[in-house]
C-alpha positions in Angstrom: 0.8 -42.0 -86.1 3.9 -41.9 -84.1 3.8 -42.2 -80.4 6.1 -40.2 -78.4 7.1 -40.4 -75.2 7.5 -36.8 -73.7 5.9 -36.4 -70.9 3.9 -32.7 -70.2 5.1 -31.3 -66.8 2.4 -30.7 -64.5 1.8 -27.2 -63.5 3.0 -26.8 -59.6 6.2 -28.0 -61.6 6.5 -24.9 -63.9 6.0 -22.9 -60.5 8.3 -24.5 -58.9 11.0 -24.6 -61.5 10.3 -20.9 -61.7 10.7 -20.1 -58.1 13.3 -21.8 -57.7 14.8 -20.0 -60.3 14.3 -16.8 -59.1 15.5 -17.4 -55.8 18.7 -18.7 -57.6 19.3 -15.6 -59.3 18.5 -13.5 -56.4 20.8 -16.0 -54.0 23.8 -15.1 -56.8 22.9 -11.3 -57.0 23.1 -11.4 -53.3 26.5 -13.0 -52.7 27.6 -10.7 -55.5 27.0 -7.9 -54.0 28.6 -9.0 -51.0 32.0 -9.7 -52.4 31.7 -6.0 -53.9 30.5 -4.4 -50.8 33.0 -6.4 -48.6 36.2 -5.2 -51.5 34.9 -1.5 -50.9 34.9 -2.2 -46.9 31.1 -1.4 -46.8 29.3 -4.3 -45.7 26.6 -3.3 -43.2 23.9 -5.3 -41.2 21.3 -3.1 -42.6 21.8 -4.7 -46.1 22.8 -8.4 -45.2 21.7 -10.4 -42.4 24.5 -11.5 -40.2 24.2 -14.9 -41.2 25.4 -13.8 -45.0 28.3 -11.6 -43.4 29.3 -14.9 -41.5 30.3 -16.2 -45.2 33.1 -13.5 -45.5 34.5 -15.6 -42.4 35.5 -18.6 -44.8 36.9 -16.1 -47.3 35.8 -15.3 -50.8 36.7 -19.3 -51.8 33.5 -20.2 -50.3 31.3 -17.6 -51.8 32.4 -18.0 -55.1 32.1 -21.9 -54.3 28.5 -21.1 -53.1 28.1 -18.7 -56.5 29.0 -22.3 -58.9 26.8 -24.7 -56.6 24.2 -22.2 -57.1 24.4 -22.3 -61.0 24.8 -25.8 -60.8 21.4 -25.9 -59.0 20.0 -23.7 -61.9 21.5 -26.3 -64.2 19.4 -28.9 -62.5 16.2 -26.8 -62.0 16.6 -26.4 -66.0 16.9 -29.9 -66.4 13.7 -30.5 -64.3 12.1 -27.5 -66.3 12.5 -30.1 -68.8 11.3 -33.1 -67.4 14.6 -34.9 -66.6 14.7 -37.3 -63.9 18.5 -36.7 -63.4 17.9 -33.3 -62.8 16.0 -34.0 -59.3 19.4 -35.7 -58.2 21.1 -32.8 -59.2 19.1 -30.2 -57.6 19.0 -32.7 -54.3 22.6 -33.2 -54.0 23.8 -29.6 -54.6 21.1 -28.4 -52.6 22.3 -30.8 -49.6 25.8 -29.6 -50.2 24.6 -25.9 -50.5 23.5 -26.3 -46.9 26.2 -28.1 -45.3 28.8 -26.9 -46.0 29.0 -23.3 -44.6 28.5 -25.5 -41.8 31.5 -27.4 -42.2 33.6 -24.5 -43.6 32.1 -21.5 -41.2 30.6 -23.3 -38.2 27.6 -24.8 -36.9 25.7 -21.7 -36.1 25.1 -22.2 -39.9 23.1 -24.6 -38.8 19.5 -23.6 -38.9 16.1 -25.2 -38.7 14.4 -22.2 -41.5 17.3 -23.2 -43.4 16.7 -27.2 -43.2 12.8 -26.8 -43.7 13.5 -25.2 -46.5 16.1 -27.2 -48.0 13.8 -30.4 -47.4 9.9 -28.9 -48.7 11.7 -28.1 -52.0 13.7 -31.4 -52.4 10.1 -33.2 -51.0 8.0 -31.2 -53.5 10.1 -31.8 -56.8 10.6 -35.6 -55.7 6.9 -35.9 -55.5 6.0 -33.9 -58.9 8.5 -36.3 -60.2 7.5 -39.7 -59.2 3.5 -38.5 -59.8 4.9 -37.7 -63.1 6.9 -41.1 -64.5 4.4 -43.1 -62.5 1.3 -41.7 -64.3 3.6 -42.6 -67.1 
């Protein structure tokens, strides 16, 4: 009998690959929506949180740049779906560059602890999925 060596992801995984999914699509559908509500000279604080409009500051070249990091991070979320070590460093290094730089582009008031906490639990929780993974391994 042949012996692979494809390793099962572990549940929490799959949950976290598939929220972090969704709340990729839902980050794209939102800065979407933006640009086309900002083009028709609509953009109200009842839809977007002021934080969001802030983007429209930096001009449309950093939503769209926001819009590719964002699939980018879907890329690596797919590639952890998968079990793919390289896909962690993905999804940690876009996601670090996701948050800094409105702050570089926009301003420091981009700066948020919600933001950070986030940004850190979710690179924390796939590293440690990952390493409990390949070291059970």
């Amino acid at each position: 009998m042949i012996k692979t060596d494809k390793i099962n992801r572990p549940p929490f995984l799959t949950w976290l690959c598939i929220g972090s999914g969704i709340a990729g699509l839902l980050r794209i559908i939102m800065f979407l929506v933006l640009i086309t509500y900002s083009c028709h000279g609509k953009v109200t604080s009842a839809l977007f949180p002021a934080l969001i409009v802030e983007y429209l500051q930096g001009g449309y070249f950093v939503i769209v740049a926001e819009i590719l990091l964002t699939i980018i991070g879907l890329t690596a979320v797919f590639m952890m779906w998968h079990m793919k070590k390289s896909g962690f460093y993905l999804y940690a290094s876009i996601k670090t560059l996701i948050y800094f730089m409105p702050v570089l582009v926009i301003g420091s008031n981009h700066m948020n602890f919600p933001g950070l906490a986030i940004t850190a639990v979710m690179i924390f929780l796939y590293g440690i999925q990952f390493r409990n993974s390949f070291e059970n391994h």
